[in-house]
N, C-alpha and C positions, 0 to 999 in steps of 0.2 A: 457500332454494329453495321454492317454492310448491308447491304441492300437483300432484299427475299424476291424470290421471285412467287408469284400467286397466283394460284388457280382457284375456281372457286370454293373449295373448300379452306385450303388452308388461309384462304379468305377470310371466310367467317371463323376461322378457328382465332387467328390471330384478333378479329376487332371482340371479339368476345371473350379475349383472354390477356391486354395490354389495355392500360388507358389512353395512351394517343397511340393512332396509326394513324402512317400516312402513307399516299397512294399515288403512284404514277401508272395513268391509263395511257399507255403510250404505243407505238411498231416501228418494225425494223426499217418499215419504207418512210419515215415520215422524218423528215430534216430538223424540224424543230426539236421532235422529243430525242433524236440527235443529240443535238447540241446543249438540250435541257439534262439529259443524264448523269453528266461528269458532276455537274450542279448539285444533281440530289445527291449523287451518291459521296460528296463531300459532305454536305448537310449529316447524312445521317453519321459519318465519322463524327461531326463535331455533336450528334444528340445519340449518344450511346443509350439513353434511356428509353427512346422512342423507337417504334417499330418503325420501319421504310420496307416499303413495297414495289416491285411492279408490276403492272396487267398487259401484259400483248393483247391488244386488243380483237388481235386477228384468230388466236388461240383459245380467247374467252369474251365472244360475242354476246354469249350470255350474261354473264359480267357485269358489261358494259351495258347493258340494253337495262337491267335492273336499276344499273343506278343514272341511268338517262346519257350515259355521254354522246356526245354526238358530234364531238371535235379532238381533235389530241396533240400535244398532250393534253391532259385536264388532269391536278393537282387534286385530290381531296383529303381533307383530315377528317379523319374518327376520334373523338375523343368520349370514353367512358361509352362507346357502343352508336354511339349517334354524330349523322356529319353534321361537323361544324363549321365547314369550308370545300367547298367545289368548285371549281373553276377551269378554263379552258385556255390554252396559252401558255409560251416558255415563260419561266421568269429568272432573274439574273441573281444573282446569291443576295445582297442587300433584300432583293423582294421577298424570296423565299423564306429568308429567316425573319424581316417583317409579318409575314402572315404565320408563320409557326409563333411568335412570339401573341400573335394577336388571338388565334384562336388556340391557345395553351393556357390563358392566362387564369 
């Protein structure tokens, strides 16, 4: 499944209606979440099962302000409604799918 884009509704629609999501709070000016992109949106090709998101963080301030971000990108996973992983920083496909494996398990 490819990537969704989210606002905050279909926000909560999706972590309340899939057992894992996961979250790229990311914008258009920012280089890393850039280059972190291609990353995810591989990721979620290879997890068809899992939902993949992402939050312009410029478009949903509020958003972001809910669930604290205050860097971006910042990665987080929902699993069964509650995060189980937030973080702030690009990561390279090995790490990604380390921490999808970690907090999936």
């Amino acid at each position: 499944m490819a990537t969704q884009t989210f606002d905050k509704s279909s926000f909560e629609k999706a972590i309340s209606e899939n057992c894992v999501v996961l979250v790229d709070f990311w914008a258009t000016w920012c280089p890393p979440c850039r280059a972190f992109g291609p990353i995810y949106e591989k990721s979620s090709e290879e997890h068809p099962d899992f939902v993949y998101g992402k939050v312009d963080v410029d478009d949903n301030q509020d958003l972001a302000a809910q669930y604290s971000v205050q860097a971006i990108p910042t990665l987080m996973i929902v699993k069964d409604g509650k995060v189980v992983y937030k973080k702030a920083g690009a990561l390279n496909a090995e790490q990604l799918e380390a921490k999808i494996k970690e907090a999936t398990k």
